[in-house]
Backbone as CSV, one residue per row, in Angstrom:
resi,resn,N_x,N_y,N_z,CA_x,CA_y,CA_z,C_x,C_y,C_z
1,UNK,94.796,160.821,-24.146,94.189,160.525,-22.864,92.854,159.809,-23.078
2,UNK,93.008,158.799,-22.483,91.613,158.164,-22.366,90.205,158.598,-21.973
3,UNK,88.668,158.759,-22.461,87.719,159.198,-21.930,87.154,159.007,-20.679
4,UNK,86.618,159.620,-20.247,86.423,159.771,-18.799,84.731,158.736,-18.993
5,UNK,84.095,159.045,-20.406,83.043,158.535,-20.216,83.096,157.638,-21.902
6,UNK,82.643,156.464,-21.831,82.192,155.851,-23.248,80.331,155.725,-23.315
7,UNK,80.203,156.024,-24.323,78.353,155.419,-24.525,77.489,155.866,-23.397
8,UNK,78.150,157.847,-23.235,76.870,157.861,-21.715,77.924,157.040,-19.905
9,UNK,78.475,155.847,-20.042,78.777,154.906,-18.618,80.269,155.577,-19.031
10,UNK,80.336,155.626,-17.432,81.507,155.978,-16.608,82.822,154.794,-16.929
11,UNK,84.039,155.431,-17.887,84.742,154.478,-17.769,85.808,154.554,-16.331
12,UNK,85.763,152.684,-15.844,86.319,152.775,-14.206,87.762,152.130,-14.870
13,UNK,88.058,151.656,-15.713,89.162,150.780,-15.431,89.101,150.814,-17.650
14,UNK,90.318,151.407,-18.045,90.320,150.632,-19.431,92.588,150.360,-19.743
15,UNK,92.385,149.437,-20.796,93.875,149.342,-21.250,94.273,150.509,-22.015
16,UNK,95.404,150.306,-22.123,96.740,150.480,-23.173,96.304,150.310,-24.571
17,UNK,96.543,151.021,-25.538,96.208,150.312,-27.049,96.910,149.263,-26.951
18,UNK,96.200,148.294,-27.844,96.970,147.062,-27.834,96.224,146.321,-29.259
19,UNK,96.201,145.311,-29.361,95.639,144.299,-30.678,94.550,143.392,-29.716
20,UNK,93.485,143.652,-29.471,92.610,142.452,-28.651,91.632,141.952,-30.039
21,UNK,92.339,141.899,-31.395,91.103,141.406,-32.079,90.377,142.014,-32.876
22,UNK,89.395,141.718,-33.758,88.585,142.343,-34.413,86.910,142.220,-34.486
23,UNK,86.342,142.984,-34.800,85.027,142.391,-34.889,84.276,142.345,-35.863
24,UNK,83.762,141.159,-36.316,83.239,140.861,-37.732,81.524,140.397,-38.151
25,UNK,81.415,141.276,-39.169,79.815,141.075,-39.724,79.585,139.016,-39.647
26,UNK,78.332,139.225,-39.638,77.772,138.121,-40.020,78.618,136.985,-40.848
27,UNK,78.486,138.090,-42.021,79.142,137.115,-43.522,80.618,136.837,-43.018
28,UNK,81.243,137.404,-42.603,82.583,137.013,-42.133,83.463,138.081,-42.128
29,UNK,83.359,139.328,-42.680,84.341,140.479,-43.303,84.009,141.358,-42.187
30,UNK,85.639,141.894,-42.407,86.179,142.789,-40.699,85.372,144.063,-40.648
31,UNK,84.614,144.525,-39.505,83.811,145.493,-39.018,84.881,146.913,-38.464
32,UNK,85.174,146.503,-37.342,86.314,147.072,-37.144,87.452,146.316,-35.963
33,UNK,88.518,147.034,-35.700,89.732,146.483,-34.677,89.674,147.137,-33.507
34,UNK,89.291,145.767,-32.704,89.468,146.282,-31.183,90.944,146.614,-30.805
35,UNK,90.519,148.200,-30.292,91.989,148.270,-29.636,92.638,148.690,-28.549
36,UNK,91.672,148.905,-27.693,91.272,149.401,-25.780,89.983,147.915,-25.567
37,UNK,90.385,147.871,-23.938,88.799,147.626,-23.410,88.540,148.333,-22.704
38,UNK,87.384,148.623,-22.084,87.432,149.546,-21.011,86.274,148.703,-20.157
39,UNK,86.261,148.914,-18.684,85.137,148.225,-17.971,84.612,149.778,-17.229
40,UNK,82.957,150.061,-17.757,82.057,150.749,-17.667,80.897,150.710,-16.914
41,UNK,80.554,151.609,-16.421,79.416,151.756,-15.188,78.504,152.870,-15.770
42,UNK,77.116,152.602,-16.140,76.296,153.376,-16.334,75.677,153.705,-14.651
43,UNK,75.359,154.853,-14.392,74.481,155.745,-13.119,73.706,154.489,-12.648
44,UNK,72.524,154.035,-13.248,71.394,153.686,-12.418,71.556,151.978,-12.657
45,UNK,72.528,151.670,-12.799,72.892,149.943,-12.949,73.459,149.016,-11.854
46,UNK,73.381,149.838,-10.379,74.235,149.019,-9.274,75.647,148.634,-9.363
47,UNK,75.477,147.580,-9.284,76.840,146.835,-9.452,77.569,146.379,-10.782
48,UNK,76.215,146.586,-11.513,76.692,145.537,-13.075,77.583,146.842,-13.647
49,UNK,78.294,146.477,-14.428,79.293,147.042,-15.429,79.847,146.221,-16.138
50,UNK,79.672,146.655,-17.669,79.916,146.769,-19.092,81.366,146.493,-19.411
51,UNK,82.143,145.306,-20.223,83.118,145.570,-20.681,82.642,145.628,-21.537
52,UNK,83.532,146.774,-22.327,83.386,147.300,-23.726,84.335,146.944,-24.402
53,UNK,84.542,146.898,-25.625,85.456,146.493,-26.969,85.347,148.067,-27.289
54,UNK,86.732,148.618,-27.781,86.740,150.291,-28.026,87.431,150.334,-29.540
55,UNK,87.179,150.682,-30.636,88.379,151.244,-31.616,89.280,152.337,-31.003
56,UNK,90.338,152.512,-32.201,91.216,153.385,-31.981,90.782,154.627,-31.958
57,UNK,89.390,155.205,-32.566,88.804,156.255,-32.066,87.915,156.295,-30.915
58,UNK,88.101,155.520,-30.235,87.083,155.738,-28.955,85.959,155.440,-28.936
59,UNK,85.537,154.419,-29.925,83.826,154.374,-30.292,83.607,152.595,-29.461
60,UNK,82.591,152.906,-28.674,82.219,151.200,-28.757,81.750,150.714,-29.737
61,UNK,82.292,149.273,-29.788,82.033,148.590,-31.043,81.345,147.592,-30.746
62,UNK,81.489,146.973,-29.777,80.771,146.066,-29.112,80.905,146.019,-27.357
63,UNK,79.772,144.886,-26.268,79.954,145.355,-25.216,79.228,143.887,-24.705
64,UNK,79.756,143.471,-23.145,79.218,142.597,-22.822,78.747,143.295,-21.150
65,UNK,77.427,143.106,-20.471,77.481,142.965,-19.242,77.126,141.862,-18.495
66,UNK,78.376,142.454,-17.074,78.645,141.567,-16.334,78.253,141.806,-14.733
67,UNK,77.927,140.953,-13.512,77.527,141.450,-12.452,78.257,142.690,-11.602
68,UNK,80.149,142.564,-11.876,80.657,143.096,-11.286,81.896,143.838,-11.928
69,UNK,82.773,144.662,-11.206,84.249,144.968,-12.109,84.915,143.351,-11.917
70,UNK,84.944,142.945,-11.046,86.340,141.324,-10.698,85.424,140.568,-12.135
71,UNK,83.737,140.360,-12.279,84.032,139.601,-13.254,83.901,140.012,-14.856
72,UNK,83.936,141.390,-15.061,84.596,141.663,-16.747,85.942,141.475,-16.259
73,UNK,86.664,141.854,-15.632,88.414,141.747,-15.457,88.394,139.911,-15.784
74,UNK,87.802,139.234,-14.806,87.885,137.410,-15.188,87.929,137.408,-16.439
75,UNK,86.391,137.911,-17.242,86.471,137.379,-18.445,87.535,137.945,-19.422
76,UNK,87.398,138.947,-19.196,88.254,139.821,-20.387,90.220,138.985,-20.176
77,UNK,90.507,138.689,-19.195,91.461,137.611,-19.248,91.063,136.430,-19.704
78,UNK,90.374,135.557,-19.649,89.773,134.718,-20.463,89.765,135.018,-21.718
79,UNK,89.014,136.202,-22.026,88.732,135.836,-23.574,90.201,136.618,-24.235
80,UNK,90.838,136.965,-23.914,91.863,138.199,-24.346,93.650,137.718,-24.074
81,UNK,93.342,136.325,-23.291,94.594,135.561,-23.169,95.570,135.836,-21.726
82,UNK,94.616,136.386,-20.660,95.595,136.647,-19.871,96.730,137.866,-19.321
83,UNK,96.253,138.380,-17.805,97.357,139.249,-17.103,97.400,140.746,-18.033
84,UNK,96.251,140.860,-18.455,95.796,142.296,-18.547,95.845,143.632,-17.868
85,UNK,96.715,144.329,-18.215,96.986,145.348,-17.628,95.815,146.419,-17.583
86,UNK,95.568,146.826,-16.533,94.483,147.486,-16.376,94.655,148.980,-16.021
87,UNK,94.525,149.957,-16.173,94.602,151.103,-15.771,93.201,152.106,-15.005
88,UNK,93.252,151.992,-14.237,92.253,153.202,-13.100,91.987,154.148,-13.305
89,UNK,90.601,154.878,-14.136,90.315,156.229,-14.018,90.081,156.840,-13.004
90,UNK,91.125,157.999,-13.032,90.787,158.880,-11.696,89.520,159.662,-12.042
């Protein structure tokens, strides 16, 4: 079951394991494998929320914010190739 919370922010919306990629040091050599995203809402941030890059243990690995949920969902189809299945935390 997916976390209710990543890094402290409320996860509202994350995927399915899947392969979205990896993320890599400087020099070029693999950090770790993204394998959830999740789009995140910290308490005192309004509207903005966080897509996150998640490993297979649940850790953020990396994170971008964005003004709204519609635009991490835009980008994260953008950068992730499209028609992303999204799932709703109750």
């Amino acid at each position: 079951m997916f976390p209710e919370f990543l890094d402290n922010a409320e996860v509202l919306y994350h995927t399915l394991i899947g392969d979205f990629g990896t993320i890599k040091y400087v020099a070029g050599d693999i950090f770790d494998d993204i394998k959830y995203l999740a789009i995140c809402k910290y308490a005192n941030d309004g509207n903005a929320c966080y897509l996150f890059q998640v490993n297979r243990h649940y850790e953020v690995i990396g994170d971008c914010l964005f003004d709204s949920v519609d635009d991490c969902m835009n980008a994260a189809n953008s950068t992730y190739g499209g028609n992303i299945l999204w799932i709703k935390t109750d």
